[in-house]
N, C-alpha and C positions, 0 to 999 in steps of 0.2 A: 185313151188307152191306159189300161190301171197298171201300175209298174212293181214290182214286190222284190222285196230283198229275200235271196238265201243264200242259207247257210251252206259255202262251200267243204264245213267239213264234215257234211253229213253224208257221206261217203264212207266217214270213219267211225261212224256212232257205233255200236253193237245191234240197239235196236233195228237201223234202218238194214245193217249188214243181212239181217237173219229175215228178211221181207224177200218173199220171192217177186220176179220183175214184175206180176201185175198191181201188187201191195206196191211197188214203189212206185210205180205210174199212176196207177190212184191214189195214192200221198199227195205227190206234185199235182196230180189235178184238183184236188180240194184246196192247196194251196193256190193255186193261180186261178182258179175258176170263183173262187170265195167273194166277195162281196166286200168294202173298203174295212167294211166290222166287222170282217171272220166267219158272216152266215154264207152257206150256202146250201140250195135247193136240192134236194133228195132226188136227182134225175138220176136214174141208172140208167135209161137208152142215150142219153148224151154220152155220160162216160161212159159204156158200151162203146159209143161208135167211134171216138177219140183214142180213146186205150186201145180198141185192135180186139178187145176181147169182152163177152160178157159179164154184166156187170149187175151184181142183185143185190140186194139190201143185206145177206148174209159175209157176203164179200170185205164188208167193213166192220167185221166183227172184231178184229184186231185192233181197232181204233178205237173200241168205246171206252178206250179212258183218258183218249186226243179230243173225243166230239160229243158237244153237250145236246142229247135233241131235241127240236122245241116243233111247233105246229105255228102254223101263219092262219087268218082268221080265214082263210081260203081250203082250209084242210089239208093244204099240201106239208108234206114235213119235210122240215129242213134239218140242220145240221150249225151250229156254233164251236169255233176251233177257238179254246179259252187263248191257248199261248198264242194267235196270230197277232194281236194289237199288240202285246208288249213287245214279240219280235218284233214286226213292221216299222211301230211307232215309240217303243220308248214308255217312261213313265208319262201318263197324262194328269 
């Protein structure tokens, strides 16, 4: 079970303030669902079915300057969140 640290006072940022609730349930799911290096998998019926509410590739338009996008050699397209490793883990 992968365990992640957050940021308690992102409550208080401006950015996360002005996110209406499905932007901030999809934040927290790309943070927790992400992968030990910050990738994670372009699945909208997953977070669809998690969030409560549907979930399209236009939905994260708010984020493309949180998620870097890349393609896996499977053509599926994923997602890299730069800031997760320095959060998570520090300088490496």
């Amino acid at each position: 079970m992968a365990k992640r640290f957050m940021d308690t006072k992102i409550w208080d940022k401006s950015w996360f303030q002005d996110l209406d609730n499905k932007q901030k349930l999809l934040w927290f799911y790309f943070m927790t669902k992400c992968d030990h290096a910050g990738i994670i998998d372009a699945n909208f019926k997953a977070a669809s079915f998690f969030i409560g509410e549907e979930v399209t590739e236009t939905d994260i338009e708010w984020m493309k300057d949180k998620l870097v996008p890349i393609y896996s050699g499977y053509g599926q397209k994923q997602y890299f969140i730069p800031s997760f490793i320095d959060y998570q883990y520090g300088y490496l």
